[in-house]
N, C-alpha and C positions, 0 to 999 in steps of 0.2 A: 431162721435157725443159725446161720451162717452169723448172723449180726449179734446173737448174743455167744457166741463163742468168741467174737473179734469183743466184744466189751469183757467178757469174763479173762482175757486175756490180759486189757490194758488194766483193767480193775488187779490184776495178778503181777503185774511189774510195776503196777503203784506203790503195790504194797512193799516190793521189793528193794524200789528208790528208795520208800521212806523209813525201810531199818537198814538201811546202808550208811554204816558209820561214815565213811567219807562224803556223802552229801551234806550230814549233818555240819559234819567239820565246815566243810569249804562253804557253807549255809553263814554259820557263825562269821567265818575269817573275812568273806567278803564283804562285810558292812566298815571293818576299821578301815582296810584297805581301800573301798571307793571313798571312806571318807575323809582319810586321809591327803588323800589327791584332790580330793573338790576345795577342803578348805584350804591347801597349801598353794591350791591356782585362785582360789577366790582373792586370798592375800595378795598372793603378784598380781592379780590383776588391779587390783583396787592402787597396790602401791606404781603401778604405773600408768594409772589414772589420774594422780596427783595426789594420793588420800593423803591424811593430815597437811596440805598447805604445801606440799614438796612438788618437785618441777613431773611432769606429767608427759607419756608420747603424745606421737602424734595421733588425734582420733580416728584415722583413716588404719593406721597398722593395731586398732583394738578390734578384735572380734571372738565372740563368745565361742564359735568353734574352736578355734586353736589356744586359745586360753583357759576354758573351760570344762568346754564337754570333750574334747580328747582326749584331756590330762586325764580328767575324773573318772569315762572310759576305759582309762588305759589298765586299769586295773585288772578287766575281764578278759583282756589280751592275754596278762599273766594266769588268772585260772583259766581259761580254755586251753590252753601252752601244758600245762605243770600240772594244774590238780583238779580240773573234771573230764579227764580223761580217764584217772582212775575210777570216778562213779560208775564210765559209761564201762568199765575192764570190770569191776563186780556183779554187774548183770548179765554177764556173759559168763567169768570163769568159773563164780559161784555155783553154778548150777553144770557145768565140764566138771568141775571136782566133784560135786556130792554125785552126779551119776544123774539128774533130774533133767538132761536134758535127753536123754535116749525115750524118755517118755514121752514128752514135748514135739519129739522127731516120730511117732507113733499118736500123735492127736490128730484128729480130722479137718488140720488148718493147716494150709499150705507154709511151708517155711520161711516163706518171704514175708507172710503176712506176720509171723510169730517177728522176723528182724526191723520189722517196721511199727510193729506196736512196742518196742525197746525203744526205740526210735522217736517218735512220738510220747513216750512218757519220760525220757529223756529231755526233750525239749520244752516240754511241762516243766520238765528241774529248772531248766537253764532261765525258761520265763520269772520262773520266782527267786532263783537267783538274781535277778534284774533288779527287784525292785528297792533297792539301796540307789542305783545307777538312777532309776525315775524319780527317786524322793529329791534326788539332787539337780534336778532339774526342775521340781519342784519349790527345791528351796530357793535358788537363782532367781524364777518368777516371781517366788515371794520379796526378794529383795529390789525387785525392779527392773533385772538384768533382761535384755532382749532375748530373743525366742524367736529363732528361723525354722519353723518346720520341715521345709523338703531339705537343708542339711543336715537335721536331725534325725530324722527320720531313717534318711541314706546312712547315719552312722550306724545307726543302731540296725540295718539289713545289713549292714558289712562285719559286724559283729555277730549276730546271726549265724550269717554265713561260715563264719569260722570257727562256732561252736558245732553245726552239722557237719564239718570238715574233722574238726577233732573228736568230735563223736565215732564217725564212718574209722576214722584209723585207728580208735580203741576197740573197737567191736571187731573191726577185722585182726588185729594183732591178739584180741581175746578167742579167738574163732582158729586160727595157726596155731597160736602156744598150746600147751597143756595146764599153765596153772598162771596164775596171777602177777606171781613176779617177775616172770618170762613175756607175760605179755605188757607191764611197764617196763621195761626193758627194751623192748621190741620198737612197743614207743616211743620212749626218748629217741633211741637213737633213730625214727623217722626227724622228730623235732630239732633236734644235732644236727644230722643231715641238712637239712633245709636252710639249716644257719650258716652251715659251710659253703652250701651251693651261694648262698647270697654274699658272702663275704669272698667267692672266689673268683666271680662273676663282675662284681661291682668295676664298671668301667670299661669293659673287657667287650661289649655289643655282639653281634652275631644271638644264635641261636642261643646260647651259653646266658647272655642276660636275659633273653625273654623266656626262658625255662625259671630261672631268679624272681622276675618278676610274677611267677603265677605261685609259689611259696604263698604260706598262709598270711604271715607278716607281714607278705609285698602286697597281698591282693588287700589285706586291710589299709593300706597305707592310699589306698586311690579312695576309699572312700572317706578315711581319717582328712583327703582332699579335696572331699565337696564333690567325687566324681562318681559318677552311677557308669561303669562301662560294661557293656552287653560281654566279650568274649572274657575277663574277667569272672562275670557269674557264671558263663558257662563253661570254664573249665574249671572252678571252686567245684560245681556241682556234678561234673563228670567224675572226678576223683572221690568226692564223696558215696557215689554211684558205683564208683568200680570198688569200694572200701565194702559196703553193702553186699558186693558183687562176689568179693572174694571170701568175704567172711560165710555167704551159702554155702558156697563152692566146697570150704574145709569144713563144715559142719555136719554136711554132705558125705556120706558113705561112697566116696570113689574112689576109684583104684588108680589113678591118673591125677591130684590134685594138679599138681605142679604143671603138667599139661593146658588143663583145662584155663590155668593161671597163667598160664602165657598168652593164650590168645585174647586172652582179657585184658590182660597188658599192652599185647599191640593195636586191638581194639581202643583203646583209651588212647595210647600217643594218635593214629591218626583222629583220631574224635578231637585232640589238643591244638594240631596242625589244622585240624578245617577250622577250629575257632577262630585261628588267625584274621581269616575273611570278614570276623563280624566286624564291622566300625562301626555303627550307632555308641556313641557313648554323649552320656549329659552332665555339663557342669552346673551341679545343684547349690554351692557355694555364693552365701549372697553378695559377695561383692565379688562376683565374677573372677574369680584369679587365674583361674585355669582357662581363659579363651579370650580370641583379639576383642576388640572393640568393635560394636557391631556393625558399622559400617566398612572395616577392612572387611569381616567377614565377609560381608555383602561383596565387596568389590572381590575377593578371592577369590566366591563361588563363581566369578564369568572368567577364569582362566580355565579353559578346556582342554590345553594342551599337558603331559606330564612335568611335572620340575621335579630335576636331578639337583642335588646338592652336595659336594666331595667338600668334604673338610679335614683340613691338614690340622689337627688338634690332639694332641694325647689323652689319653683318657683322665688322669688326676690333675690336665689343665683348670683351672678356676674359671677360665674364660668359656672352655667345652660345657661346665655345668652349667652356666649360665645361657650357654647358647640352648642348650638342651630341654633345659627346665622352661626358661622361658619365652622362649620362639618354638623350636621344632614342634615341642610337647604340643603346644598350641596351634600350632600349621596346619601338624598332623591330623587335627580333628574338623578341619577345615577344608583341604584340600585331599581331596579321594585318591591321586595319583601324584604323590611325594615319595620319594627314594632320598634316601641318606645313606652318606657311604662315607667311613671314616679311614682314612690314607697314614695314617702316622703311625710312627715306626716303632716309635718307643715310649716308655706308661708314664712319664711325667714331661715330656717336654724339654728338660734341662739341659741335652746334651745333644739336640736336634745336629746335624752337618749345616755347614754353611752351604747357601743355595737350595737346601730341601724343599728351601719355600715354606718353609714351618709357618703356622698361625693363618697362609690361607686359608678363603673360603670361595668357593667358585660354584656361581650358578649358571643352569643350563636349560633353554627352553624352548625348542623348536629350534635347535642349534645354537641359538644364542647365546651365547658364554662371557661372562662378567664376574673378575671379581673382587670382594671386597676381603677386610680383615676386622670388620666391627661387628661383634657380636650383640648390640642392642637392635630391642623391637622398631624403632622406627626405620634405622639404616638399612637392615635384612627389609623389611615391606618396602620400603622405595627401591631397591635394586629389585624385588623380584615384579613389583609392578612395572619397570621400566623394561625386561626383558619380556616381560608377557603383554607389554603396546597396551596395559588395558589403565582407565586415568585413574589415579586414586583417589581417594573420595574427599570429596573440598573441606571437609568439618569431620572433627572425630567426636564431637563435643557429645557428651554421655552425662548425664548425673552420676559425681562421685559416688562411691560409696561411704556414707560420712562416719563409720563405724561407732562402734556402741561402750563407751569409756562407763566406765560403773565404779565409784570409789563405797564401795559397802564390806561389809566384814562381814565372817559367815556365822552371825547368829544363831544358835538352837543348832548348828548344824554338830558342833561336839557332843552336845548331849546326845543326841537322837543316833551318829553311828559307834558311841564308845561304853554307852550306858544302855541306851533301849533297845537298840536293835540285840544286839548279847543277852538281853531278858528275854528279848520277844523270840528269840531262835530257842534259849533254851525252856523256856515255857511251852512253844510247840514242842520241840523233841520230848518234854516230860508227859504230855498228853498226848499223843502218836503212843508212847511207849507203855503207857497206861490202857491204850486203847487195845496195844497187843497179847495181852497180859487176859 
């Protein structure tokens, strides 16, 4: 019994999604827009493949994730951001305005089951909204172009991820407001938010960047990196959870919302703080970018002891991003018991005192204290191997990554998202709409 009211239900908000002018819209809009972006990356990439006879990179710096499926990608960045949050705000206020949910709230289905079958047919939308994003990956194959599954794969869960993220905070800002323009509003300004935090953060370390860093745009940006990290998905999904959480709560006939919404709240930052602890993360990126060479790694893992690392750097140093991006980042997932601790005093470097010692780096390792001022991978691994007694490995020798140069043009790809795809949305929408009738 139970099971055919949970189907009469999602069967009840299909119907819902599919006369929601704004799906249809964003239905349409998102076939020019991914296609936009595949052929204008299929072009640069081909043109810096050498196409027509012209000088050509290097084939180690081609690869089809960052050339391709990010750009092409990046489109649904922008509708999950801007415009299918409004889908997920008509299934909720549509029915607060006409009065149809005090009924729904008097059905023999618990509420949570009613917020997760929105939920779930939401995600239905967001799958078929995808498939402009799949054809373009299918046309790439057709052209020849290489194909790494587990970083495609990982893009498209990071994406994912960030449609149930902007889902959960349209349903809960639809579930707090009263009507629909109150709850895009409400929206944005979490989306505003999130961009301010990250632009005031940038550089600035402590608590304040790693609060930046789990923003919807930052947690996409690890996987847009070939990277699967465990405390990542698990704070996407706690905020999702408490979006869920709080949209019950004001649905909910209490006399105490705002209460009940606090402890939910504090519930969730510590649930944020314990993620901290997860380290398990994988670089699924096929040429390895994001982690040492596996023999350092090898020899990393026999250092037992903690390494401290004080670096006298500013934050919009050129040399700190580079220390950061390309050593720490990678240490970090290496070495279980690594501290970083930035000492400088002032946000560009340019006017350090003399004697401050600016631009040191000083390593520490069972008291051992050395240090250096080079920020490249090889120099940081020979100081920190030379402080922790342990040998480093005789041979780093690895198979390059030989990357994947493609000089092809995007054939059929114009026709297919600026002509067919705009027939084929609006052909469904005229029989959906005939169907209603």
């Amino acid at each position: 019994m139970l099971s055919l009211r949970i189907r009469w239900l999602l069967e009840h908000e299909f119907r819902q999604l599919l006369a929601a002018r704004p799906f249809w819209l964003l239905l349409l809009l998102i076939g020019p827009l991914v296609g936009q972006a595949f052929i204008t990356a299929v072009e640069a990439y081909a043109e810096a493949s050498g196409i027509g006879g012209g000088p050509s990179a290097l084939a180690q710096g081609l690869s089809p994730l960052d050339g391709i499926f990010v750009p092409s990608f990046g489109a649904y960045d922008l509708a999950a951001t801007l415009l299918f949050p409004f889908v997920a705000i008509r299934l909720i206020s549509s029915e607060k305005e006409s009065g149809s949910w005090k009924l729904l709230l008097q059905a023999p289905v618990d509420l949570s089951i009613v917020l997760l079958s929105k939920c779930l047919v939401l995600m239905t939308g967001w799958l078929i909204i995808w498939i402009p994003g799949l054809v373009a990956i299918g046309f790439w194959a057709s052209y020849g172009g290489s194909i790494y599954w587990p970083e495609i794969l990982n893009l498209l869960a990071g994406h994912l991820l960030r449609a149930i993220l902007s889902t959960a905070v349209a349903i809960a800002a639809g579930a707090i407001t009263k009507n629909a323009a109150s709850a895009a509003i409400l929206t944005l300004t979490f989306t505003v938010g999130a961009w301010v935090l990250e632009f005031v953060a940038a550089g600035r370390g402590g608590w304040l960047e790693w609060l930046a860093s789990n923003t919807p745009t930052s947690a996409l940006r690890f996987f847009e990196q070939g990277l699967c990290q465990v405390s990542t998905i698990t704070v996407c999904l706690s905020l999702a959870a408490f979006g869920f959480v709080l949209a019950r709560l004001w649905m909910l006939p209490l006399r105490r919302p705002w209460f009940h919404t606090s402890i939910g709240a504090i519930a969730l930052a510590l649930g944020m703080i314990a993620s901290t602890r997860i380290r398990p993360i994988w670089d699924l990126s096929e040429n390895r970018r994001n982690s040492l060479p596996l023999a350092d790694a090898e020899a990393l893992s026999r250092i037992g002891a903690p390494l401290h690392m004080k670096v006298n750097l500013a934050p919009e140093d050129p040399r700190r991003t580079d220390l950061d991006r390309n050593v720490i980042a990678k240490l970090r997932r290496t070495l279980l018991r690594l501290t970083v601790e930035y000492i400088a005093h002032s946000q560009a470097g340019l006017f350090e005192a003399a004697g401050s010692h600016y631009g040191e780096i000083w390593y520490e390792v069972d008291a051992r204290k050395q240090m250096s001022r080079s920020t490249t991978e090889p120099i940081v691994l020979g100081v920190i191997y030379q402080l922790a007694q342990v040998i480093p490995p005789a041979s780093r020798d690895e198979k390059d990554y030989p990357g994947h140069p493609l000089a092809a043009r995007p054939n059929g790809a114009a026709w297919f998202y600026y002509l067919a795809w705009p027939c084929l949305v609006g052909l469904a929408f005229w029989l959906v709409s005939k169907g209603r009738k």
